[in-house]
MARKOLLUM-735256 format. One record per residue (C-alpha): x, y, z; residue in one letter; residue number from 0. Coordinates in steps of 0.02 Angstrom, whole numbers, plus 50000, padded with zeros to 5 digits. Each point is the difference from the previous one (the first is absolute). Layout:
REM MARKOLLUM-735256
[atom [X, Y, Z], a, NUM]
...
REM end
This chain:
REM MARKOLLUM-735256
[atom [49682, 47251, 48926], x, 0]
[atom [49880, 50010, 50153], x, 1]
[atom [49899, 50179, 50027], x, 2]
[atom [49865, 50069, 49945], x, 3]
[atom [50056, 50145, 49911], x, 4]
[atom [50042, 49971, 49792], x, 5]
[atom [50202, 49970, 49966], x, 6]
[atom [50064, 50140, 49886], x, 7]
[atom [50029, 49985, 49830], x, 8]
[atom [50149, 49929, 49950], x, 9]
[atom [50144, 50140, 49995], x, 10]
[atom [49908, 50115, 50104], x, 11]
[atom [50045, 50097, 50168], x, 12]
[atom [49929, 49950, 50145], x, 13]
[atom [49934, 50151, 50123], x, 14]
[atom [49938, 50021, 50162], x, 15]
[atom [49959, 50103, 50143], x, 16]
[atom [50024, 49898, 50117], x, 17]
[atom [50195, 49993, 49990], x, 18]
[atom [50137, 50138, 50013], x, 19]
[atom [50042, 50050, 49817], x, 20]
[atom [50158, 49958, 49920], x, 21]
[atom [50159, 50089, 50059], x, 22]
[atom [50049, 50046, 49815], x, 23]
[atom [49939, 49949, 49820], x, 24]
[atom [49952, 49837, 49992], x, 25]
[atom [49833, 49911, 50050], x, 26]
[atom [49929, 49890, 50158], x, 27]
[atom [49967, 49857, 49891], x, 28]
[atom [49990, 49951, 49820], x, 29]
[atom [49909, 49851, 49929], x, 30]
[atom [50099, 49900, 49844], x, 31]
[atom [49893, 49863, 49934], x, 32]
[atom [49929, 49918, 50168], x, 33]
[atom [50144, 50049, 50081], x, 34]
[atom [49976, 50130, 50125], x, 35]
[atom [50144, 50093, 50071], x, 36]
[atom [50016, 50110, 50165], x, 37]
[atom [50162, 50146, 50039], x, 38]
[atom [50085, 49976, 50151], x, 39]
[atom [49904, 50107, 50139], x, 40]
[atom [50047, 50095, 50138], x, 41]
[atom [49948, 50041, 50176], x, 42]
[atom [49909, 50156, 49959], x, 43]
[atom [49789, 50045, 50032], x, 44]
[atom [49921, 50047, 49847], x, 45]
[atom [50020, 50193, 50041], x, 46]
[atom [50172, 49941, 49967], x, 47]
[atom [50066, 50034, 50189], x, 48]
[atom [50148, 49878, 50066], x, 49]
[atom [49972, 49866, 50124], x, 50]
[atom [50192, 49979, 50014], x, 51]
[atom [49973, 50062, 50198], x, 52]
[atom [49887, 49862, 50033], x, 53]
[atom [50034, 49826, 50062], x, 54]
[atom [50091, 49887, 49877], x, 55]
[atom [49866, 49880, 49993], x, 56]
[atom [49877, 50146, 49969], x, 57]
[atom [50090, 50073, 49851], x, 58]
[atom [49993, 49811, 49920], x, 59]
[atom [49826, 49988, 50033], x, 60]
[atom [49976, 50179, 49921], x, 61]
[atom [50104, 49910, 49839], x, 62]
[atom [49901, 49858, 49979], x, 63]
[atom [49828, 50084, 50029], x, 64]
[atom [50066, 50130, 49859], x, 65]
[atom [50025, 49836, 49885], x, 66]
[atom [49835, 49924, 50032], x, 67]
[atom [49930, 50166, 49958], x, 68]
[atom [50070, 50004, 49841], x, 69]
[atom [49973, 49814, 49965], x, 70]
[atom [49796, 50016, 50044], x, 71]
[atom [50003, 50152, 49877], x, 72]
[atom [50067, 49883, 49857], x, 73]
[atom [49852, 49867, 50049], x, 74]
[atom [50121, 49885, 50129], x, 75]
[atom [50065, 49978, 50140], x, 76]
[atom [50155, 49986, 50121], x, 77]
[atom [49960, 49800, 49994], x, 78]
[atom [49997, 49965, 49816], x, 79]
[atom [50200, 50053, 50019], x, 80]
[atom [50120, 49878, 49919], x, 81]
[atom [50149, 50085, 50026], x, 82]
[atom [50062, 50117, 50121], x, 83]
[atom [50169, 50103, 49982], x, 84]
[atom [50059, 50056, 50187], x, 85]
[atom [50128, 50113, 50023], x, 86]
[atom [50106, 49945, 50155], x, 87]
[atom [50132, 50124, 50059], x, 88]
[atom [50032, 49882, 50174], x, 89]
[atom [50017, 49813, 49952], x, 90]
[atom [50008, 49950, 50193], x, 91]
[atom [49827, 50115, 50032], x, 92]
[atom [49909, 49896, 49852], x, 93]
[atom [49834, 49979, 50146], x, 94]
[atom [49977, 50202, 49956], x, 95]
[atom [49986, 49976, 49818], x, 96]
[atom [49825, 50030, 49930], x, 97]
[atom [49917, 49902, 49933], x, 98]
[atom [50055, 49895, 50148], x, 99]
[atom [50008, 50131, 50133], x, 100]
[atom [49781, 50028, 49948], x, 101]
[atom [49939, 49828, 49992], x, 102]
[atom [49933, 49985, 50152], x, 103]
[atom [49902, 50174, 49924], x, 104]
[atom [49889, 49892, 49888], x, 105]
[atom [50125, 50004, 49848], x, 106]
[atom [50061, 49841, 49925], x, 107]
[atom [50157, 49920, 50038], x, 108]
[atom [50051, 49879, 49854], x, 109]
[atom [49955, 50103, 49851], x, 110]
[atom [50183, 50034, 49968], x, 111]
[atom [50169, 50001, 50016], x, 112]
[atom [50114, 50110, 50068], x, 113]
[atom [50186, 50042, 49962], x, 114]
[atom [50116, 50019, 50120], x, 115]
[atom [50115, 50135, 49969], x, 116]
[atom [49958, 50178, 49944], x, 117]
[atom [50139, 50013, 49883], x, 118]
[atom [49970, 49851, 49898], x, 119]
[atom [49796, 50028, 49996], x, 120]
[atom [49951, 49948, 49820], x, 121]
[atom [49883, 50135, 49946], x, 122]
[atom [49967, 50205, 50045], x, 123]
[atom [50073, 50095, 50170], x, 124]
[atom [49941, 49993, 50180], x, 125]
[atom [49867, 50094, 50065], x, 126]
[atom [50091, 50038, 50184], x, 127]
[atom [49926, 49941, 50182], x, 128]
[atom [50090, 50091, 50134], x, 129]
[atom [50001, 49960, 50198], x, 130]
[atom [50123, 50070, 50131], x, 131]
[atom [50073, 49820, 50027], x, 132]
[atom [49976, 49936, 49814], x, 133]
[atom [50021, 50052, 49839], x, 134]
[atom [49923, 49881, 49873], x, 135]
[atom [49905, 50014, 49822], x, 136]
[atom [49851, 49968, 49939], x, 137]
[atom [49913, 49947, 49843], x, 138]
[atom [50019, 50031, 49823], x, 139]
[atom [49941, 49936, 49851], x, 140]
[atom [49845, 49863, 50012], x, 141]
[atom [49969, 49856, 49875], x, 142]
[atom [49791, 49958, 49991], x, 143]
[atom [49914, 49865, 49918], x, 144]
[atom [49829, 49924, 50009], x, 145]
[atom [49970, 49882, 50117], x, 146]
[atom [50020, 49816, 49938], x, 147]
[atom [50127, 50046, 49878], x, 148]
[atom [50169, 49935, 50053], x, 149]
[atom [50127, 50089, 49893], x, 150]
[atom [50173, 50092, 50081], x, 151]
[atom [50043, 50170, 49895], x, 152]
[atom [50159, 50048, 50029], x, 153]
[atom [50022, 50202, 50019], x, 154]
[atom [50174, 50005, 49926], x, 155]
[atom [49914, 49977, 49849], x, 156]
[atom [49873, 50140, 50000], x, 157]
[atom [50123, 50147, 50026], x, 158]
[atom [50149, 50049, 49950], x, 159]
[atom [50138, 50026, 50129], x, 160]
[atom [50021, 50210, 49996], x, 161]
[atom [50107, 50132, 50108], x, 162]
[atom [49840, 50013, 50115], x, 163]
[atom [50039, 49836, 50070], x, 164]
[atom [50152, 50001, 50038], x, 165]
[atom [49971, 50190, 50089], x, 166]
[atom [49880, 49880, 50116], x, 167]
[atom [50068, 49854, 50028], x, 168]
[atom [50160, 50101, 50053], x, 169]
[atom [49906, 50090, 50127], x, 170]
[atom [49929, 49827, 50051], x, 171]
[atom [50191, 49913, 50017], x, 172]
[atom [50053, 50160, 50113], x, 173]
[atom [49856, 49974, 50111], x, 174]
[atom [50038, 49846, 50034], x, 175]
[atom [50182, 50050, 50046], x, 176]
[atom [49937, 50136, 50093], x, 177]
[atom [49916, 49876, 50110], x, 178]
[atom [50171, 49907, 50011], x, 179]
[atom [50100, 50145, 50087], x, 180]
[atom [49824, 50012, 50132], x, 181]
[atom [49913, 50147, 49943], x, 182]
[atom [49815, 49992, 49919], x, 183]
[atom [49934, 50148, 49910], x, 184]
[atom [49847, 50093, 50076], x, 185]
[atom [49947, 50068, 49860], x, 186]
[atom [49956, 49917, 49809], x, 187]
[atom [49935, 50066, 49845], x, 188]
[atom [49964, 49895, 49821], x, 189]
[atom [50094, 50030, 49841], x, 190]
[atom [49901, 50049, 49841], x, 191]
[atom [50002, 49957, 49847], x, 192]
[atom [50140, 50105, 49958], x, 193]
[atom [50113, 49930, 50139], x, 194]
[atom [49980, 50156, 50112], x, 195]
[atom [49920, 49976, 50199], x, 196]
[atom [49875, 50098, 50083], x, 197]
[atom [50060, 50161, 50041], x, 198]
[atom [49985, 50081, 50174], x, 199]
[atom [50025, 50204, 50050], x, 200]
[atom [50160, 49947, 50068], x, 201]
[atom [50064, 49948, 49846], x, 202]
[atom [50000, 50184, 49945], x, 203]
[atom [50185, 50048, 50097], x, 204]
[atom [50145, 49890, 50035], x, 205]
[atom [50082, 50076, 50156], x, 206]
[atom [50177, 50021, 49980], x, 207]
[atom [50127, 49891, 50112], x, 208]
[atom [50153, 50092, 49944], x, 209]
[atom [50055, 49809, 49970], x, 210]
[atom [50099, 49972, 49839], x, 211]
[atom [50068, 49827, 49980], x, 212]
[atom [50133, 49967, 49866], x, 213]
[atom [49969, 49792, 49907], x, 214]
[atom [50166, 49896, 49956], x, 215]
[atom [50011, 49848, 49929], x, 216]
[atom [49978, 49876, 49874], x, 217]
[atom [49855, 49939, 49863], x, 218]
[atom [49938, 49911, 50161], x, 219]
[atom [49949, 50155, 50083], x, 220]
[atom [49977, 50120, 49842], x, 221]
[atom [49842, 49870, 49958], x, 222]
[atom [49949, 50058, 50211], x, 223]
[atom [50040, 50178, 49959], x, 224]
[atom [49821, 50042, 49896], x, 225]
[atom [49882, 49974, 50159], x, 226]
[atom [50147, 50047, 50123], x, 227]
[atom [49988, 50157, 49924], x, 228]
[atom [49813, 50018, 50008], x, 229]
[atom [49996, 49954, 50163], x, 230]
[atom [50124, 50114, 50066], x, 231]
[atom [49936, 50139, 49920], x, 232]
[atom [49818, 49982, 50052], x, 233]
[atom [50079, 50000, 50187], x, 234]
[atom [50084, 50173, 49962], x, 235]
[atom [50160, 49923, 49951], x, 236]
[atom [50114, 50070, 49857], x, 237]
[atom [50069, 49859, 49904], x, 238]
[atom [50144, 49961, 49879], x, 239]
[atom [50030, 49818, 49935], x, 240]
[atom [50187, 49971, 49938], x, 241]
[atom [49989, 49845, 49992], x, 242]
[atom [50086, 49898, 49841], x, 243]
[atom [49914, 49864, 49889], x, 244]
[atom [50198, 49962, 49964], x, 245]
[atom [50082, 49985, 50175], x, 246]
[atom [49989, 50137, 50139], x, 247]
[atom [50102, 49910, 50098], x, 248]
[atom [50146, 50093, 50134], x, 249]
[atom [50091, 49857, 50042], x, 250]
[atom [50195, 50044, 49948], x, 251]
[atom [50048, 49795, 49980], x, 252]
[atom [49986, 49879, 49859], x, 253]
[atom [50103, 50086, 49842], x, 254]
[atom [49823, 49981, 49895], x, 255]
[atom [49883, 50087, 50151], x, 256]
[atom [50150, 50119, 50025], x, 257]
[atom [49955, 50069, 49833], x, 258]
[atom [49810, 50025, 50032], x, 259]
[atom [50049, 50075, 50187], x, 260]
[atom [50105, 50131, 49919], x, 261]
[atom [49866, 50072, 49921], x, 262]
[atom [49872, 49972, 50124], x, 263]
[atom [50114, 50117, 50091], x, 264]
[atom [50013, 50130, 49885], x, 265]
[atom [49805, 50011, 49984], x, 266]
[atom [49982, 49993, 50182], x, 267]
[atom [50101, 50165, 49998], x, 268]
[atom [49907, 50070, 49879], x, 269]
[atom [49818, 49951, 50068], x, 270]
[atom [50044, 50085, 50193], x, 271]
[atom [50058, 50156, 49914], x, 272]
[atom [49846, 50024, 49878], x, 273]
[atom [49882, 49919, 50136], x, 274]
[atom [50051, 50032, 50179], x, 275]
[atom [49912, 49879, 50076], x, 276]
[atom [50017, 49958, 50180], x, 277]
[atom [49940, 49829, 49987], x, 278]
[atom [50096, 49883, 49898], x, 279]
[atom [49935, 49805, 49981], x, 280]
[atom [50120, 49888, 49909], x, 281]
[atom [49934, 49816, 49966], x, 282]
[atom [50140, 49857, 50016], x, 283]
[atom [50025, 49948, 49799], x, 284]
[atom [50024, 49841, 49911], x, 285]
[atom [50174, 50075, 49961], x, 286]
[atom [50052, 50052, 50179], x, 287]
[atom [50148, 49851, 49962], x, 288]
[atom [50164, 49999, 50092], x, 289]
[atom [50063, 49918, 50163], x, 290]
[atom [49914, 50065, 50171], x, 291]
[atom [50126, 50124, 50049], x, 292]
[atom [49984, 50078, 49816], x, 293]
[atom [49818, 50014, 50021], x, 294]
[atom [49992, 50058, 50191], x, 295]
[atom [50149, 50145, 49939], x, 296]
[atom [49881, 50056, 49835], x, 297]
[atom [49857, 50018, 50131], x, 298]
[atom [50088, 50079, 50117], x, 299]
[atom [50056, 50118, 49873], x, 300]
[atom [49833, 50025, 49943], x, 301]
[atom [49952, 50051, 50182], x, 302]
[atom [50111, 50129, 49998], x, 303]
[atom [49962, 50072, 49843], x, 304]
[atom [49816, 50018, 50052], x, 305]
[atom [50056, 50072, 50158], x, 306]
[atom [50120, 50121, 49923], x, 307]
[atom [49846, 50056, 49894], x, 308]
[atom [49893, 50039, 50131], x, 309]
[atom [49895, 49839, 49992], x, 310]
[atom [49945, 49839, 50093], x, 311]
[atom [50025, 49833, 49920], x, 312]
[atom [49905, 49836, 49967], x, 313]
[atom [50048, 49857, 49945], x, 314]
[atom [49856, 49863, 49957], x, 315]
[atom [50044, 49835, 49967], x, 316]
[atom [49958, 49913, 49822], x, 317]
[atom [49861, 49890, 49962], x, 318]
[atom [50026, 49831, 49981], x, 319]
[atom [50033, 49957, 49812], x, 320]
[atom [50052, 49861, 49897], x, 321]
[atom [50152, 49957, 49990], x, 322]
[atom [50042, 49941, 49828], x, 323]
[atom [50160, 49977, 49936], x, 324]
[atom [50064, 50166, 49971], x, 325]
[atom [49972, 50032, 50177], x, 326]
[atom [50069, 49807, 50047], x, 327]
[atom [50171, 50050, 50021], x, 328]
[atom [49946, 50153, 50120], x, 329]
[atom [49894, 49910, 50105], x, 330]
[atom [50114, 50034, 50133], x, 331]
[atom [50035, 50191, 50004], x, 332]
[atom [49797, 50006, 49961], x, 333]
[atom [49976, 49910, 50161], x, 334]
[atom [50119, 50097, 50099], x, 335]
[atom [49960, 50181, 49962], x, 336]
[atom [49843, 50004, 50124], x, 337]
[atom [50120, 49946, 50129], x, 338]
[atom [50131, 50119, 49963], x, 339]
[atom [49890, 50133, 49996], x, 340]
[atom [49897, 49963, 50147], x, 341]
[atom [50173, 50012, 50097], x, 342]
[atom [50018, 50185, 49914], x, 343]
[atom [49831, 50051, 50083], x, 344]
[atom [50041, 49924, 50162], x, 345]
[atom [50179, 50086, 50029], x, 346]
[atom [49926, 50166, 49917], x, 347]
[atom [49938, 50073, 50181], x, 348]
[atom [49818, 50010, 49918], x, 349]
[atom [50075, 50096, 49860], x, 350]
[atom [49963, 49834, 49865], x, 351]
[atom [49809, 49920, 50009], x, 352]
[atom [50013, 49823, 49925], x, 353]
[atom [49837, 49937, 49959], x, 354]
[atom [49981, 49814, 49970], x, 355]
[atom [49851, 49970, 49861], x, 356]
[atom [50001, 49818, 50028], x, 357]
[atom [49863, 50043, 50111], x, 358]
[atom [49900, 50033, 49855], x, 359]
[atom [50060, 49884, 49855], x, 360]
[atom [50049, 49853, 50099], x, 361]
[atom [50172, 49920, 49935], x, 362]
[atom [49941, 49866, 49856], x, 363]
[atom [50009, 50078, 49858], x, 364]
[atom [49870, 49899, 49920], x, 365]
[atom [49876, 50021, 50143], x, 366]
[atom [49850, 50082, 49967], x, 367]
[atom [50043, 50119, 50145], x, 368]
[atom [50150, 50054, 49896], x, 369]
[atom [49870, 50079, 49846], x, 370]
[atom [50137, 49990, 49874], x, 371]
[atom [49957, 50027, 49820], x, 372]
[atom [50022, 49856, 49870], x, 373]
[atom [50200, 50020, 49997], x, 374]
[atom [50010, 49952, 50183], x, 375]
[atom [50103, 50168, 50038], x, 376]
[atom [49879, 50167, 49994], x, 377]
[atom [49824, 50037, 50059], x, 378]
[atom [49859, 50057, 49892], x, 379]
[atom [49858, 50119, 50037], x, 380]
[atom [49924, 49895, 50154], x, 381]
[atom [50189, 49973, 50071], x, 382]
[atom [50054, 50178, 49976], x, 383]
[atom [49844, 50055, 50095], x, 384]
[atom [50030, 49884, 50137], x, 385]
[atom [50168, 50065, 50019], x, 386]
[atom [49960, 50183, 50010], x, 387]
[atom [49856, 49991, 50119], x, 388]
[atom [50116, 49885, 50118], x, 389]
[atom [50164, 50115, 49972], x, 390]
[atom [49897, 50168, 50024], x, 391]
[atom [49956, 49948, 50137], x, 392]
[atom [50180, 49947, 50073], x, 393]
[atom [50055, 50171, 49957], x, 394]
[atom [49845, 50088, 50053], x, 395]
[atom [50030, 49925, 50176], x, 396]
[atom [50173, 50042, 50016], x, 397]
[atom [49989, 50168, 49938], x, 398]
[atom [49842, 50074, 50053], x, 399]
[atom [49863, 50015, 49870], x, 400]
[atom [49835, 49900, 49960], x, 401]
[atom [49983, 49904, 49836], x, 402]
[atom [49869, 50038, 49900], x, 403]
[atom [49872, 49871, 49988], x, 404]
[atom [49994, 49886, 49869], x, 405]
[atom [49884, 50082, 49906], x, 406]
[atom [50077, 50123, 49960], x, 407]
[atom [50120, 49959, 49904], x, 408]
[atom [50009, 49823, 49952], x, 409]
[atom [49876, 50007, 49835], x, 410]
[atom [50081, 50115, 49927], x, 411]
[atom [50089, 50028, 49815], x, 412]
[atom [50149, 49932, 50084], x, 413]
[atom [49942, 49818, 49969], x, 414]
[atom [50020, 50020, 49802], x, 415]
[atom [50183, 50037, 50029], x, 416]
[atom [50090, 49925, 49826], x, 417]
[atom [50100, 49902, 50122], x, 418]
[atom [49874, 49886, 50046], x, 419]
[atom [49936, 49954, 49846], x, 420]
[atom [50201, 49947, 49937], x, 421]
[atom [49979, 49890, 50154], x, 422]
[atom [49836, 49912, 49917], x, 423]
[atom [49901, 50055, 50157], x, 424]
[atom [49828, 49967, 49968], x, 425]
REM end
């Protein structure tokens, strides 16, 4: 490697003034044989204030001159780089990206490459680059040989997968949505090694909305309900999931769904008396079968029950998911509940939101936008994220609070929910 200064021993910590310190309990850099390799920085001074105010360009710069620091302490430098790992939250804003978005700065250009989705990045989580306009990621872990030496290593191999990632690389997939529905954070802060972000005094007190929002449906949207939850909660709203991993549906049509609605029901009852909420949010199921006028009455009957209660109702619209052949001979009555419901919220004198969530999975199931786990039909961590940043915010606009920024909530113990893992999420 190029520098004067001796390359650590191998197996031992690299340290250095010149860089911020780590966020948690891990190192800058660690040399393994004459392998040298770098944590994923942030935009932070070595006194370990934020840059996230700054200029987007300026907290990428601040990045990459933290990685050079670090690389010049183990005896290289920024150009002796084989592989880069960028974190990109914004595929269409890939000019932004460092290493890119700093070559012009003096750094190189080619030294690596870069992946281009957050959520499937192959090695540890994002360390976040905020602007008012766009919210992208930046760098994590950094592969360094000598120069001359042409060899790839592959950093799936050098670490285990653990919950820590999947805490990250959650947050990163919700970003990304986030800048979907228009809005870009203003404020960023870097996980540690424990999954946790960097903590700010208004972290200390949740203020209250007096919101408390009631979750039906099926295994579709209990897999959602872990970071719904978290999210709602860290914007001051109370929270009950009742959803079902075996049904949930409220549709009174096919003999077999009739079954599964009759107890929906009987829960539903149950779950407004216990939980009074005033908010109640009912995703459209993969069981919602029947013929349109069975599924417009059940909705319609739903409204009414929420209204009775004291409530408002929502009804969101399903992701796209496969449809295999279980679901073949439903295909139908899955396409036409959206419809029928739509029609509830439009003849409901404002008294039925319909929200429409195409708008943030797209309609192919087997499009990337979709985020589908490896059955085709639920979302893992990264999905589930997405979802509750994008739905938050539906229901923060129409009822008057402020979501809480991302985060705040979306690292947290949440994304080692059981569920996931009997999903193979990874």
């Amino acid at each position: 490697m190029s520098g004067a200064e001796p390359i650590p021993p191998a197996g031992r910590a690299v340290h250095t003034e010149a860089a911020p310190p780590p966020a948690g309990a891990y190192t800058r850099a660690v040399r393994a044989g004459d392998l040298v390799f770098l944590a994923g920085r942030t935009p932070r001074r070595t006194n370990w204030e934020r840059t996230t105010t700054e200029p987007f360009a300026a907290q990428a710069r601040q990045v990459m001159d933290n990685l050079e620091a670090v690389a010049k302490a183990a005896g290289g430098s920024l150009h002796d780089a084989v592989k880069v790992t960028v974190y990109l939250c914004n595929p269409d804003r890939v000019e932004l990206t460092p290493p890119l978005a700093v070559t012009r700065g003096g750094y190189p250009a080619g030294a690596g490459r870069r992946t281009g989705r957050a959520d499937r990045s192959p090695v540890t989580g994002p360390c976040l680059l905020c602007d008012r306009s766009v919210t992208a990621a930046g760098t994590g872990r950094t592969c360094w040989l000598p120069t001359g030496m042409h060899k790839d290593i592959n950093p799936r191999r050098t670490r285990p997968l653990s919950r820590r990632r999947h805490r990250r690389t959650a947050l990163a997939a919700l970003l990304a949505a986030t800048a979907v529905t228009g809005a870009a954070l203003t404020g960023c802060g870097a996980g540690d090694s424990k999954g946790n972000t960097a903590k700010t005094d208004d972290d200390a007190r949740t203020t209250q909305t007096g919101k408390k929002v009631l979750w039906l449906g099926d295994s579709i949207a209990a897999a959602e309900a872990p970071p719904l939850e978290a999210a709602l909660k860290a914007s001051g709203v109370e929270f009950k999931n009742a959803s079902s991993d075996g049904g949930g549906t409220i549709v009174e049509g096919d003999p077999m769904a009739g079954k599964i609605a009759e107890g929906t029901w009987k829960d539903l009852a149950k779950s407004i008396d216990s939980f009074r909420p005033n908010v109640i949010a009912y995703q459209i199921t993969t069981y919602d079968w029947g013929s349109a006028e069975q599924q417009r009455a059940s909705y319609e009957k739903l409204a009414k029950t929420v209204q009775d209660a004291g409530a408002e109702l929502v009804i969101v619209s399903a992701p796209p998911f496969k449809i295999d052949d279980f679901y073949k001979k439903y295909e139908g009555a899955i396409a036409s509940a959206p419809k029928a419901a739509k029609e509830v919220a439009d003849h409901s004198n404002g008294k039925v939101r319909f929200v429409d969530s195409s708008a943030l999975w797209g309609t192919e199931a087997g499009a990337g936008k979709a985020q589908r786990a490896s059955d085709g039909i639920h979302s893992c961590q990264q999905g589930s994220a997405a979802f509750a940043a994008w739905f938050t915010k539906q229901i923060g606009t129409a009822y008057g609070f402020t979501p809480a920024p991302a985060d705040k909530w979306a690292t947290g113990a949440w994304t080692a929910d059981e569920r996931y893992g009997k999903l193979s999420c990874r």
